[in-house]
C-alpha positions in Angstrom: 27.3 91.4 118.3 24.8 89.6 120.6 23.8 90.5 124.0 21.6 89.2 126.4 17.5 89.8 126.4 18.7 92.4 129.2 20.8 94.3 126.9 18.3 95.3 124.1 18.9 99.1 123.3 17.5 98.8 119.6 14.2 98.9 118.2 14.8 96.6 115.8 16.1 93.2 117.5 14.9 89.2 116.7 16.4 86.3 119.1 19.8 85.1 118.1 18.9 82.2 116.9 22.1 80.5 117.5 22.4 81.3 120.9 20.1 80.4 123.2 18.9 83.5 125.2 20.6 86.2 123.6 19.5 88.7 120.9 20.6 90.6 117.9 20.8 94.1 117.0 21.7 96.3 114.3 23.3 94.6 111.4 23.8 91.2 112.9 19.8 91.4 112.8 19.6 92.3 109.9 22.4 89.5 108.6 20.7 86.8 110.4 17.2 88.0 108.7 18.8 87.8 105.4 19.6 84.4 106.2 16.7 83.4 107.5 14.7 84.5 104.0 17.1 82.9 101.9 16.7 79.6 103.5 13.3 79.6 103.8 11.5 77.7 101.4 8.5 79.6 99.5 5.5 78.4 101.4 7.0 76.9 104.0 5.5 79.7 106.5 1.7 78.5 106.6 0.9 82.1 108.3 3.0 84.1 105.5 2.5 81.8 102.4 4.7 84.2 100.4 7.7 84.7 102.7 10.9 82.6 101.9 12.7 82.7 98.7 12.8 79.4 96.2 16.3 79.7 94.7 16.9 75.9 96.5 14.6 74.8 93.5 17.8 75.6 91.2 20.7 73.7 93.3 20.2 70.5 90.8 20.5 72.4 87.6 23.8 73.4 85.8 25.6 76.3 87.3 25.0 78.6 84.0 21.5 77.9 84.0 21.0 77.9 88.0 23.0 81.3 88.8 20.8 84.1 87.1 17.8 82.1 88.4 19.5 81.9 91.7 20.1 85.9 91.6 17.1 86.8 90.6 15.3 84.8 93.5 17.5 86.0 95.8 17.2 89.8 94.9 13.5 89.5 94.7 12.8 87.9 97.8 14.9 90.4 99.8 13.9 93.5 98.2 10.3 91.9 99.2 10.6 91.2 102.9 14.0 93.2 104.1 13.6 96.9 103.7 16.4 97.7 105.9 19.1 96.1 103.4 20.1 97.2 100.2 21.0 94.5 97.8 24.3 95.4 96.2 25.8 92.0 94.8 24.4 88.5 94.4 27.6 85.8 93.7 26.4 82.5 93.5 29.3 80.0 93.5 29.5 76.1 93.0 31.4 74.5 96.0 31.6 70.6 95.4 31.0 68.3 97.2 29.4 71.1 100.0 26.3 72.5 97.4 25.8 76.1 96.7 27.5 79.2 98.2 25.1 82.2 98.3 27.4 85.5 98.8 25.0 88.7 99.3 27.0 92.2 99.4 24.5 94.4 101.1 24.6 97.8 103.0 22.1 99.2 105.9 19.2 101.1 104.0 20.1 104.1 106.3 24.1 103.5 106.1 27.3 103.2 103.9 28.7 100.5 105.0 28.8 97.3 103.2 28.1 93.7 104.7 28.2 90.4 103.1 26.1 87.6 104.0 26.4 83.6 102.9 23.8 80.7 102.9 25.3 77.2 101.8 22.4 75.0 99.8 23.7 71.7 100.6 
């Protein structure tokens, strides 16, 4: 859910970055910091070199080779920089002509109930 800056009841809260002047709480912060990680590039944060994850380096390689390599960089990178989230699946599916799908099953750290979260490498 998103709500204005004026609605903020939650500690934990980042700027929707979808929508211009709203926020986002709970597990739709959470989600959208998921996202954010996954698509970062490895270095591409000058002021937290190792923040990001480099699974994009596998999206030319065969699917058998790039999906374990894919998981791994995935579960590594958010056990790394997302404490809130427990990692609970990693499916990494081939979508022609589109690129990538990453699917990440996750629950809240403090919760039960289970999320799922997709970045597209195109």
């Amino acid at each position: 859910m998103t709500a204005s800056i004026h609605d903020i009841r939650s500690v934990d809260w980042s700027i929707a970055l979808d929508h211009a002047g709203e926020v986002v709480e709970g597990m739709d912060d959470i989600d959208q910091c998921l996202r954010t990680i996954i698509a970062t590039p490895l270095g591409a944060d000058p002021l937290r070199p190792l923040f990001g994850c480099d699974a994009w380096l596998h999206i030319d390689k065969p699917i058998d080779h790039a999906r374990p390599l894919i998981v791994r960089d995935v579960v590594e990178a958010l056990s790394r920089w997302e404490p809130r989230a427990v990692v609970l699946q990693v499916l990494v599916e081939y979508e022609p002509p589109a690129g990538l799908r990453v699917r990440i099953r996750w629950r809240e750290a403090s919760g039960n109930a289970n999320q799922t979260t997709e970045v597209l490498y195109e």
